[in-house]
PDB file with SEQRES, HELIX, SHEET and CRYST1 records, atoms N, CA, C and O in Angstrom:
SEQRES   1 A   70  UNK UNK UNK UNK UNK UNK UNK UNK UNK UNK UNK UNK UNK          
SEQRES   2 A   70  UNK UNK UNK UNK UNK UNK UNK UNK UNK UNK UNK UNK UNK          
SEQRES   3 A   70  UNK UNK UNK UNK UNK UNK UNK UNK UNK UNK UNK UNK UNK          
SEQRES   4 A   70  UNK UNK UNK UNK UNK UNK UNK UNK UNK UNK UNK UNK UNK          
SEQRES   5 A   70  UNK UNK UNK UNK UNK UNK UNK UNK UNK UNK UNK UNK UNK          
SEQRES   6 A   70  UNK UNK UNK UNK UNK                                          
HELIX    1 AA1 UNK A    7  UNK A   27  1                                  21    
HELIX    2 AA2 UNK A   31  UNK A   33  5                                   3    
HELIX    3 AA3 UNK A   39  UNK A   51  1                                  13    
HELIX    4 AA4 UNK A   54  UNK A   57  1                                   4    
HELIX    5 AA5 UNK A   58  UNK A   62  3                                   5    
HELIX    6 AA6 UNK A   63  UNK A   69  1                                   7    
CRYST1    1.000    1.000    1.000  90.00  90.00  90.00 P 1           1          
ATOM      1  N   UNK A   1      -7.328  10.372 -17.011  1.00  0.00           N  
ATOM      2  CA  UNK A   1      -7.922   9.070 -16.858  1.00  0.00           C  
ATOM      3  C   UNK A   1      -7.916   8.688 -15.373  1.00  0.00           C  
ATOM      4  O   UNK A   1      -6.860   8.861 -14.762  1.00  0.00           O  
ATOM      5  N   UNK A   2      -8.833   8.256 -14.811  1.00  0.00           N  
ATOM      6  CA  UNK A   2      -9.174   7.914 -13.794  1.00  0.00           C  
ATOM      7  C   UNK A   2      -8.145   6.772 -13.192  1.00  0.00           C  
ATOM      8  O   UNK A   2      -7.534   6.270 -14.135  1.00  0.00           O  
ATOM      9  N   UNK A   3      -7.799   6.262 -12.064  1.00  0.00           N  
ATOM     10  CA  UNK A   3      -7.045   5.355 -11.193  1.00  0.00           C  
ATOM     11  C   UNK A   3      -7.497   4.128 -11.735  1.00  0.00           C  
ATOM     12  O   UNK A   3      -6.932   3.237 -12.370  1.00  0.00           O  
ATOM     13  N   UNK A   4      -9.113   4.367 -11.170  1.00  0.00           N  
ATOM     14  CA  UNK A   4     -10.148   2.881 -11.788  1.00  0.00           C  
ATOM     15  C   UNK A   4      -9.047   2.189 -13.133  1.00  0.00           C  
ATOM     16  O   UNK A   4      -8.282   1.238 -13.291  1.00  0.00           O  
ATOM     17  N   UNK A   5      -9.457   3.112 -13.734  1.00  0.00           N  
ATOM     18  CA  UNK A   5      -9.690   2.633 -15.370  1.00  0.00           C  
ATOM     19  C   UNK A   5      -8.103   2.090 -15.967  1.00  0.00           C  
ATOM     20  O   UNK A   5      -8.018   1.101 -16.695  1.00  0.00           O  
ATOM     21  N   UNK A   6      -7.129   2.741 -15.622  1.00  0.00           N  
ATOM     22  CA  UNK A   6      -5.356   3.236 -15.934  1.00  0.00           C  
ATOM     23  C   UNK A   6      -4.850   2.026 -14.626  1.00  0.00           C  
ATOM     24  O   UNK A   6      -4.587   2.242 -13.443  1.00  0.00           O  
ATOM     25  N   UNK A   7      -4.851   0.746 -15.397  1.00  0.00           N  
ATOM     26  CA  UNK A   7      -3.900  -0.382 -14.475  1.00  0.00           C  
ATOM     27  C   UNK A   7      -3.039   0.337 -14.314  1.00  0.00           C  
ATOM     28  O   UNK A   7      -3.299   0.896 -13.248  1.00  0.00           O  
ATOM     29  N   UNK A   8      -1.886   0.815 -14.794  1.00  0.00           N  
ATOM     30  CA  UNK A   8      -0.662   1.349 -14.242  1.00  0.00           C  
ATOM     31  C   UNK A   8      -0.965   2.042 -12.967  1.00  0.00           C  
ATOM     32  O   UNK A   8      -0.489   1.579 -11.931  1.00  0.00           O  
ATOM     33  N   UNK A   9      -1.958   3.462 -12.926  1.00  0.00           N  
ATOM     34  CA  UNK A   9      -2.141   3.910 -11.983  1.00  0.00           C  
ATOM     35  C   UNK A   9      -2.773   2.960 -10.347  1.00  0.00           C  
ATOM     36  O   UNK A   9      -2.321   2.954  -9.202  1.00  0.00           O  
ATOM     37  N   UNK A  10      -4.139   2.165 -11.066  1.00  0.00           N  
ATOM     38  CA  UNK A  10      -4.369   1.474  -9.985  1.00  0.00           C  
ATOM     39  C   UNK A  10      -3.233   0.606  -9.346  1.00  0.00           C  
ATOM     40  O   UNK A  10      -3.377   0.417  -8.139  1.00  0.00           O  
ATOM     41  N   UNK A  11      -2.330   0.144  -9.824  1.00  0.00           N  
ATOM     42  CA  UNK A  11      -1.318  -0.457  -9.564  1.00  0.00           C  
ATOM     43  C   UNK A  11      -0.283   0.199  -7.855  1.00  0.00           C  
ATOM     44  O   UNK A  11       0.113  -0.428  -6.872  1.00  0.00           O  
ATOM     45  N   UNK A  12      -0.187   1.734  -8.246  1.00  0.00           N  
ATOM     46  CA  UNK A  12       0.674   2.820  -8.024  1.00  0.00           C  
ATOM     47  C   UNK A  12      -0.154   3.072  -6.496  1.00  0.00           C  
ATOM     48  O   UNK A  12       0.237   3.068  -5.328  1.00  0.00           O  
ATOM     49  N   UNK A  13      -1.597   3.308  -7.200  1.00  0.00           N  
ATOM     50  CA  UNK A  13      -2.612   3.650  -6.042  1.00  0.00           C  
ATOM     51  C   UNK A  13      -2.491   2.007  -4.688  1.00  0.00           C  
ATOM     52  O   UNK A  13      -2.628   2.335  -3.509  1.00  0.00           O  
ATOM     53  N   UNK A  14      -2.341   1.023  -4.867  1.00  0.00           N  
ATOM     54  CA  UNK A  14      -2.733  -0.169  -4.074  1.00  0.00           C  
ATOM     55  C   UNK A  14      -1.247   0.063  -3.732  1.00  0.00           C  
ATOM     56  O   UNK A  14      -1.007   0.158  -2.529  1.00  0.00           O  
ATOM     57  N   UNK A  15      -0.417   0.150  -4.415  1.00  0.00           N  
ATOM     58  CA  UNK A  15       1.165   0.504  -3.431  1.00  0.00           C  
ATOM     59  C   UNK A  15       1.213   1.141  -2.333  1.00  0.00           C  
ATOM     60  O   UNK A  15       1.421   0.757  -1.182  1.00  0.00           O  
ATOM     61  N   UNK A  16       0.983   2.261  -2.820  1.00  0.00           N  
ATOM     62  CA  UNK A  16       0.717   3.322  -2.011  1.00  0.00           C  
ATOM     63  C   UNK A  16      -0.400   3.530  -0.694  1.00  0.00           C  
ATOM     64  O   UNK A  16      -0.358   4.365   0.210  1.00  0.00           O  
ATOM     65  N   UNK A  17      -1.143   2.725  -0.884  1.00  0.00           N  
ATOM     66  CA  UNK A  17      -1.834   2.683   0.177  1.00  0.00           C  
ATOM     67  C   UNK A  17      -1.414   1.477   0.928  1.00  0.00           C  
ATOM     68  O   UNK A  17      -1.654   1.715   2.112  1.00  0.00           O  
ATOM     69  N   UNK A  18      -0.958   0.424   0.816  1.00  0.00           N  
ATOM     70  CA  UNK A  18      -0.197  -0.357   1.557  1.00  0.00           C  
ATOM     71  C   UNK A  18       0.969   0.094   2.200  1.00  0.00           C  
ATOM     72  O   UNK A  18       1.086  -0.005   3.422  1.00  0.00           O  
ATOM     73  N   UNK A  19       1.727   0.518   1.581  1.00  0.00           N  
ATOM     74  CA  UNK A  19       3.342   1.635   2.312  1.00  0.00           C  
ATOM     75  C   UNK A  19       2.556   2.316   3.387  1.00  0.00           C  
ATOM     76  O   UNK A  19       2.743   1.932   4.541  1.00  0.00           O  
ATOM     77  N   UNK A  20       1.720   3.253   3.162  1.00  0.00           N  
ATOM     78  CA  UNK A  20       1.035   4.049   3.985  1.00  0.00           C  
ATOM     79  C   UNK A  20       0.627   3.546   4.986  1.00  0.00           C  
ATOM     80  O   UNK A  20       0.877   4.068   6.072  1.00  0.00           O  
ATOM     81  N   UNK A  21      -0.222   2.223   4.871  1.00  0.00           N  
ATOM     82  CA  UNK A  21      -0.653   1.534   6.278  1.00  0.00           C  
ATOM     83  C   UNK A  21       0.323   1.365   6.949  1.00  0.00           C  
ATOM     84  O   UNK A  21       0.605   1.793   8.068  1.00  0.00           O  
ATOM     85  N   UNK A  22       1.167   0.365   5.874  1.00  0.00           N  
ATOM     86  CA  UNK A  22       2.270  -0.375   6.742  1.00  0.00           C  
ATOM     87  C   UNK A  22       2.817   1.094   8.001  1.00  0.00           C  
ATOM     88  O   UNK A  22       2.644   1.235   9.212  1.00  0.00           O  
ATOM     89  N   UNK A  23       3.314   1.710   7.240  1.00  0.00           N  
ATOM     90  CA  UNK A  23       4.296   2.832   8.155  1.00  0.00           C  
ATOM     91  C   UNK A  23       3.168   3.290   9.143  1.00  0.00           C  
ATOM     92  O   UNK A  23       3.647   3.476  10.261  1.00  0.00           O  
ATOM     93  N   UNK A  24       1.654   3.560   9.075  1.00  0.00           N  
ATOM     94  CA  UNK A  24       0.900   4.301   9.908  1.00  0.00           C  
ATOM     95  C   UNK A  24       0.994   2.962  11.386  1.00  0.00           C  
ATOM     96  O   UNK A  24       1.293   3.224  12.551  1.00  0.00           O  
ATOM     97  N   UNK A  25       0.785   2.158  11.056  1.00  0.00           N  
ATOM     98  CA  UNK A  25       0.987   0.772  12.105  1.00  0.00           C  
ATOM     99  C   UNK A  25       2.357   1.129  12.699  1.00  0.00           C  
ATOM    100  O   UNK A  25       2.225   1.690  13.787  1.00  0.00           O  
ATOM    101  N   UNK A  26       3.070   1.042  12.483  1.00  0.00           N  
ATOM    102  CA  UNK A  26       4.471   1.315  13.164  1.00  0.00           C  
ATOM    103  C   UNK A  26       4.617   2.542  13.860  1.00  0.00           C  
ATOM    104  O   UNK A  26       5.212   2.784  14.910  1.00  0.00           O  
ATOM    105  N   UNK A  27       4.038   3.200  13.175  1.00  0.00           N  
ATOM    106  CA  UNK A  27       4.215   4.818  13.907  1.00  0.00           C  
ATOM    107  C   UNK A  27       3.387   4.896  15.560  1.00  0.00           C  
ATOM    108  O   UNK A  27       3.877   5.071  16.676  1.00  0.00           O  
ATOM    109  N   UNK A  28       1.825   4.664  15.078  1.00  0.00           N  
ATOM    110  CA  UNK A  28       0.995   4.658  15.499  1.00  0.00           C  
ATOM    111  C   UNK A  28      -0.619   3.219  15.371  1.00  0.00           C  
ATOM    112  O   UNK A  28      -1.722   3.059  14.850  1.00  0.00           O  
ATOM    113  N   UNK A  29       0.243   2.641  16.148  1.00  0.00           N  
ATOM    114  CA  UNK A  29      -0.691   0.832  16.238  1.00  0.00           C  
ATOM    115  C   UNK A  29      -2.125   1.320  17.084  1.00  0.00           C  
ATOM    116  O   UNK A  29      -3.143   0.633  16.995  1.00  0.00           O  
ATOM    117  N   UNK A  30      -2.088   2.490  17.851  1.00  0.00           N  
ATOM    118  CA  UNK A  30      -3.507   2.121  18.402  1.00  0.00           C  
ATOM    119  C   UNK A  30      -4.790   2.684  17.010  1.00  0.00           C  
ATOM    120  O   UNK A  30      -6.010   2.547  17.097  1.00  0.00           O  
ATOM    121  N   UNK A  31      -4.149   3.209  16.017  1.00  0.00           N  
ATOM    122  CA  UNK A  31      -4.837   3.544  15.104  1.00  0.00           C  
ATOM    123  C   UNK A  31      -5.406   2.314  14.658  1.00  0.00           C  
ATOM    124  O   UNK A  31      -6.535   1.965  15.003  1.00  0.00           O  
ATOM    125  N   UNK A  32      -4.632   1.604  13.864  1.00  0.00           N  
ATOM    126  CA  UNK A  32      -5.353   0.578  13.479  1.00  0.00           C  
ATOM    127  C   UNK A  32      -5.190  -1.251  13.554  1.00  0.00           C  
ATOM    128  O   UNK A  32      -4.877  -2.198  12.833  1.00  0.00           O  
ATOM    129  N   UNK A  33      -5.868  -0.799  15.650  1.00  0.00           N  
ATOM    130  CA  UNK A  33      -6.062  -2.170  16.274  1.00  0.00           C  
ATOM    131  C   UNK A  33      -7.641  -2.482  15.642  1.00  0.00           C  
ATOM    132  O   UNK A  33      -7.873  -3.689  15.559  1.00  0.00           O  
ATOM    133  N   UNK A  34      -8.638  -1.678  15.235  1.00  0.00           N  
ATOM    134  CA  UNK A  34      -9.449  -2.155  15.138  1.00  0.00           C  
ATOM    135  C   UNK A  34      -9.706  -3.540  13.944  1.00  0.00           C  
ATOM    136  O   UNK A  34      -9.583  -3.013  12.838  1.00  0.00           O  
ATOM    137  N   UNK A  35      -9.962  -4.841  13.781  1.00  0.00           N  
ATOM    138  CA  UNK A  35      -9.684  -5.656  12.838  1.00  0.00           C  
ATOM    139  C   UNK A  35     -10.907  -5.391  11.783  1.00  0.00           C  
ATOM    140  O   UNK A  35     -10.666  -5.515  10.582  1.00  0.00           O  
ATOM    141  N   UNK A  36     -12.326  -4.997  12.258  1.00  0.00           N  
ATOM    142  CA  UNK A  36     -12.896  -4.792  11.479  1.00  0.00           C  
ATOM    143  C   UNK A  36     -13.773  -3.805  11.164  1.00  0.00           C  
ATOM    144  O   UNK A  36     -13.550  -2.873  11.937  1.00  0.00           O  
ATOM    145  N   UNK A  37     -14.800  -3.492  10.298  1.00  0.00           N  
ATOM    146  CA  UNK A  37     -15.599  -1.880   9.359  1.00  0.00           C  
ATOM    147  C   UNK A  37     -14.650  -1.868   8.838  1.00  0.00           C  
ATOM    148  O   UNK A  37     -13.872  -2.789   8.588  1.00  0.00           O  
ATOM    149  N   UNK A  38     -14.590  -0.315   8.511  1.00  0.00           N  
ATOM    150  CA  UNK A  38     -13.542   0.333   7.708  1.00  0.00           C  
ATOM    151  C   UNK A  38     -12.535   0.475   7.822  1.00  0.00           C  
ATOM    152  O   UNK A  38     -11.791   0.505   6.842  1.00  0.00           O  
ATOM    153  N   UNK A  39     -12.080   0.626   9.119  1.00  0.00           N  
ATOM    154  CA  UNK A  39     -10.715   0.236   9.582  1.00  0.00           C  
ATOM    155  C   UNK A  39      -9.660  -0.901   9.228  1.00  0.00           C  
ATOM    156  O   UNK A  39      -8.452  -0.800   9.011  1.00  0.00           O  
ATOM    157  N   UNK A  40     -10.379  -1.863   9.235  1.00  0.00           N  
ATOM    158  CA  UNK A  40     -10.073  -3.235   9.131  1.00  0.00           C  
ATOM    159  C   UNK A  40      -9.542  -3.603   7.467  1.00  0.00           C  
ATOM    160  O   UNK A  40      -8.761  -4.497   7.143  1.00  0.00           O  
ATOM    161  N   UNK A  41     -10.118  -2.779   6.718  1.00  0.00           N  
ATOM    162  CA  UNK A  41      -9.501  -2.655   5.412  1.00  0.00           C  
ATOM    163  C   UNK A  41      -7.795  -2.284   5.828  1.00  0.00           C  
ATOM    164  O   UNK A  41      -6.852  -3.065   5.697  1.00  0.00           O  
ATOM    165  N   UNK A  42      -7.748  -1.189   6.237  1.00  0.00           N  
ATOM    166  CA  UNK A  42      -6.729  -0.716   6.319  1.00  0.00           C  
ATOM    167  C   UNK A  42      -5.579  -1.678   7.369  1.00  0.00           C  
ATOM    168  O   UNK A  42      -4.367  -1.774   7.176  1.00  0.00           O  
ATOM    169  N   UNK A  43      -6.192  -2.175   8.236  1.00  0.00           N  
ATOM    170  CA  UNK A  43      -5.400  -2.800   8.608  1.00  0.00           C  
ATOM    171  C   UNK A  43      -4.789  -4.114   7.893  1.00  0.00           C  
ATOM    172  O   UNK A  43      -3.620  -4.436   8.106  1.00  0.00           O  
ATOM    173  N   UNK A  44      -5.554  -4.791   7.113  1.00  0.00           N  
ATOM    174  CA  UNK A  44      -5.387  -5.883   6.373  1.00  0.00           C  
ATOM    175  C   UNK A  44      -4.129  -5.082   5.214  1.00  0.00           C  
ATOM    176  O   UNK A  44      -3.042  -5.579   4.920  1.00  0.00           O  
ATOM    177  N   UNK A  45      -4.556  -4.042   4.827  1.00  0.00           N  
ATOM    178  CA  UNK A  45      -2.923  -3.184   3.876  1.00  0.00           C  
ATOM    179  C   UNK A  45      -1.669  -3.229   4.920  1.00  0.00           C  
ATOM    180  O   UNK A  45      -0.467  -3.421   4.732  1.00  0.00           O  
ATOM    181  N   UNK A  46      -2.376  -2.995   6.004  1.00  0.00           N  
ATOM    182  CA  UNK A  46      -0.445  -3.062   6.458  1.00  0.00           C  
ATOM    183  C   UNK A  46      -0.456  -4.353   6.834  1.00  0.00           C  
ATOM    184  O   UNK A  46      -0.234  -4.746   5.689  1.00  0.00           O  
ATOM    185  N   UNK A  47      -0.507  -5.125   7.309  1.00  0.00           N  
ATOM    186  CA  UNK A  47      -0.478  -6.639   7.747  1.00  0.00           C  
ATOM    187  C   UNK A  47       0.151  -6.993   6.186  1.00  0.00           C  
ATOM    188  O   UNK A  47       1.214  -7.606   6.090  1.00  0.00           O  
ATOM    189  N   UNK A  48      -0.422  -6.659   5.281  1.00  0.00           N  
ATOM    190  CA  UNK A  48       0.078  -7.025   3.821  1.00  0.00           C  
ATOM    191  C   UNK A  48       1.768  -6.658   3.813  1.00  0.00           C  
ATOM    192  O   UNK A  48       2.755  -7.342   3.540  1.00  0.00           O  
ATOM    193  N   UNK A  49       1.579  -5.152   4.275  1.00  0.00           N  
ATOM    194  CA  UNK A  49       2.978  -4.743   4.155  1.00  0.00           C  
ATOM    195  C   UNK A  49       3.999  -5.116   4.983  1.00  0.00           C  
ATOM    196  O   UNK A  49       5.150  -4.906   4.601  1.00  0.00           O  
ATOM    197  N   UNK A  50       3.812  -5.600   5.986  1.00  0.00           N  
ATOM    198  CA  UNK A  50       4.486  -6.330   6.616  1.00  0.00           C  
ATOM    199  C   UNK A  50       4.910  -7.572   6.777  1.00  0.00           C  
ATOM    200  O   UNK A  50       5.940  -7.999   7.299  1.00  0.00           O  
ATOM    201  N   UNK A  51       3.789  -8.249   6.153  1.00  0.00           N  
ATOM    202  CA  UNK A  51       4.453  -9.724   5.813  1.00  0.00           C  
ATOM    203  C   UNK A  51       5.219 -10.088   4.401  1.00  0.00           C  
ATOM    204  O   UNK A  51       6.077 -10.962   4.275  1.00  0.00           O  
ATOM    205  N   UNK A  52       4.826  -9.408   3.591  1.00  0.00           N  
ATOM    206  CA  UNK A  52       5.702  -8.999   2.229  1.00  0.00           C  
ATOM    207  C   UNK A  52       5.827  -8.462   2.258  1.00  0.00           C  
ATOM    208  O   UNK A  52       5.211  -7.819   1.407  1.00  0.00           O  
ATOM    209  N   UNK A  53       6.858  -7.521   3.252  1.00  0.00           N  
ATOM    210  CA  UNK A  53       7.519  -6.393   2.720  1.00  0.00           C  
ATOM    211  C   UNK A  53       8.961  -6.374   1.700  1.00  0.00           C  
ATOM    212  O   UNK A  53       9.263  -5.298   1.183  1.00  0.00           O  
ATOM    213  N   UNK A  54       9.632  -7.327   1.497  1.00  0.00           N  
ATOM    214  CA  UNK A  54      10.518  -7.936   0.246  1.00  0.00           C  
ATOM    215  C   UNK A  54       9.853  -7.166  -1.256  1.00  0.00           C  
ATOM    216  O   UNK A  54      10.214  -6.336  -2.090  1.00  0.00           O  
ATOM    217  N   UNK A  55       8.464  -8.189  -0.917  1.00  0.00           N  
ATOM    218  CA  UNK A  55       8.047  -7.556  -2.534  1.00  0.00           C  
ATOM    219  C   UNK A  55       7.555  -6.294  -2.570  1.00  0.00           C  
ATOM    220  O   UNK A  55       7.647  -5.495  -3.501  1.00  0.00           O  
ATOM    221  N   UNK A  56       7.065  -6.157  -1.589  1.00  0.00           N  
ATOM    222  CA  UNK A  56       5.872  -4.789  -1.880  1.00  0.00           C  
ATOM    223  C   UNK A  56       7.102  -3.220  -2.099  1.00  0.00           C  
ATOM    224  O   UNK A  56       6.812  -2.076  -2.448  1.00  0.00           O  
ATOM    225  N   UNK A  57       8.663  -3.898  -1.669  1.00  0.00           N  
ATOM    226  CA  UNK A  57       9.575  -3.121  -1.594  1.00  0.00           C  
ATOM    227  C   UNK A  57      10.116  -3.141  -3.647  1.00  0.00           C  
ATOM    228  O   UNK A  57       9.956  -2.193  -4.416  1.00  0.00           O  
ATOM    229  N   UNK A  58      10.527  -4.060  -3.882  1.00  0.00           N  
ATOM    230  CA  UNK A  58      10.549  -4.471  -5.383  1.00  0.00           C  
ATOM    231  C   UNK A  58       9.490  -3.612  -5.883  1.00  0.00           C  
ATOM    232  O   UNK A  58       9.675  -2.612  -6.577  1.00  0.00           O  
ATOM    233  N   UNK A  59       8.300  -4.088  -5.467  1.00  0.00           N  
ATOM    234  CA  UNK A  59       6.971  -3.486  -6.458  1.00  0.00           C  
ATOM    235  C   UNK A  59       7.000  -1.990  -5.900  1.00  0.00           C  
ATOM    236  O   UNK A  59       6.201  -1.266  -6.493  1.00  0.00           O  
ATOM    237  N   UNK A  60       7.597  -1.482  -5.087  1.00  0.00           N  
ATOM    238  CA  UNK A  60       7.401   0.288  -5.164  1.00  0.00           C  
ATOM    239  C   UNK A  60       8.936   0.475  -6.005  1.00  0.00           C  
ATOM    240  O   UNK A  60       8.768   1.243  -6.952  1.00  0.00           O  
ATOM    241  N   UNK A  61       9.931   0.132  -5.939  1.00  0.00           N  
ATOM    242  CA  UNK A  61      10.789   0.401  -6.886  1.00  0.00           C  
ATOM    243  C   UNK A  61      10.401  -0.060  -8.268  1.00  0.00           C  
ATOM    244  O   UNK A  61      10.354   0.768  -9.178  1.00  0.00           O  
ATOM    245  N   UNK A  62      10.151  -1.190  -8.457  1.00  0.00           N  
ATOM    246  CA  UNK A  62       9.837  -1.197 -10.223  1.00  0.00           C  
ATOM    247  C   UNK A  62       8.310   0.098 -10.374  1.00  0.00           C  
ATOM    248  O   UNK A  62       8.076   0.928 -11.252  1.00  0.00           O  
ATOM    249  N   UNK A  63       7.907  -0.089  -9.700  1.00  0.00           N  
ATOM    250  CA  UNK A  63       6.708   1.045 -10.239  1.00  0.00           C  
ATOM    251  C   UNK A  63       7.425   2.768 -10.197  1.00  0.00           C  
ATOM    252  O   UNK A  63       7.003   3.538 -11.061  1.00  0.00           O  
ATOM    253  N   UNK A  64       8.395   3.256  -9.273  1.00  0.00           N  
ATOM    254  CA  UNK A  64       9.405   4.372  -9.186  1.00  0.00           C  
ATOM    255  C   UNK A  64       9.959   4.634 -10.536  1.00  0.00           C  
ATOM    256  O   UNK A  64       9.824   5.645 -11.225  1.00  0.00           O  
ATOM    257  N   UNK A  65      10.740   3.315 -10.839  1.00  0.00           N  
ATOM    258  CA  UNK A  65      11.501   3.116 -12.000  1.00  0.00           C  
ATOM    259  C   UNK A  65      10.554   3.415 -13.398  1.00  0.00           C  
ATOM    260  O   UNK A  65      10.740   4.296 -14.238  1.00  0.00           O  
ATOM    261  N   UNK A  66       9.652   2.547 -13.363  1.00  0.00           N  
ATOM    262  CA  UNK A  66       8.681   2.868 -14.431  1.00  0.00           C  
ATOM    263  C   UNK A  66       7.801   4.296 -14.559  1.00  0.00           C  
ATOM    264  O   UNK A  66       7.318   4.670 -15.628  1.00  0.00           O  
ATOM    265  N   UNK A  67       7.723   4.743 -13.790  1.00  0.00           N  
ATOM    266  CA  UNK A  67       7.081   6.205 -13.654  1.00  0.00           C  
ATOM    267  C   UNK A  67       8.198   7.020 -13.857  1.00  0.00           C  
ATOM    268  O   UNK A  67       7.834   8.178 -14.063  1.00  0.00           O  
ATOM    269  N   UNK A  68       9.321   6.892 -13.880  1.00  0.00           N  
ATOM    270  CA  UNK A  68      10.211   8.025 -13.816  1.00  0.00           C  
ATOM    271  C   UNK A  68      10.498   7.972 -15.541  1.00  0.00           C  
ATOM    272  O   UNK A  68      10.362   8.874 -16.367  1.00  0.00           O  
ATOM    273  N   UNK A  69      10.908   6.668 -15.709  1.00  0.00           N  
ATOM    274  CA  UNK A  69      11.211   6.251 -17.625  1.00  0.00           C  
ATOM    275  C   UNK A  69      10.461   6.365 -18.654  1.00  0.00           C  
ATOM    276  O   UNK A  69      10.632   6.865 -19.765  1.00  0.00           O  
ATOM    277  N   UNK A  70       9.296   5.650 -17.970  1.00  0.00           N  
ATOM    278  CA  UNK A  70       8.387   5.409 -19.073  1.00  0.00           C  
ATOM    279  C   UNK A  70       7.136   6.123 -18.733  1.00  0.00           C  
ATOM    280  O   UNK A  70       6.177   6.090 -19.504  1.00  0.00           O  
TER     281      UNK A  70                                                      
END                                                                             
C-alpha cells in the first residue's frame, strides 16, 4: 500500500522528512537558505523541526514505538 493511501505510513513519511531537514540545516545551512521553489518546502520542514522539536521528538518516538509493536 502506498504512503498516500496508509495514514500510519504518511504519518512516518512527514516525520521523517522533517528530522531530515531539520538535521540537513544544522549540518549544512547554505543548503537550504533558499526560502522559496522547491527548496523552500524543505526549508519550511526544518524550521518546523526546530521550533517543535519537543513534539516532533515525542511524535518520532511514539511512531518508533508503534512500528516496532504494532
Amino acid at each position: 500500500m502506498s504512503a498516500l493511501f496508509n495514514f500510519h505510513s504518511f504519518l512516518t513519511v512527514i516525520l521523517l522528512g522533517i528530522c531530515t531537514c531539520t538535521y540537513m540545516k544544522m549540518q549544512f545551512p547554505a543548503i537550504l537558505e533558499q526560502r522559496n521553489g522547491f527548496r523552500g518546502f524543505f526549508w519550511k520542514a526544518a524550521r518546523i523541526g526546530e521550533r517543535l522539536s519537543p513534539w516532533v521528538a515525542v511524535g518520532c518516538f511514539s511512531m518508533g514505538v508503534s512500528i516496532i509493536f504494532f
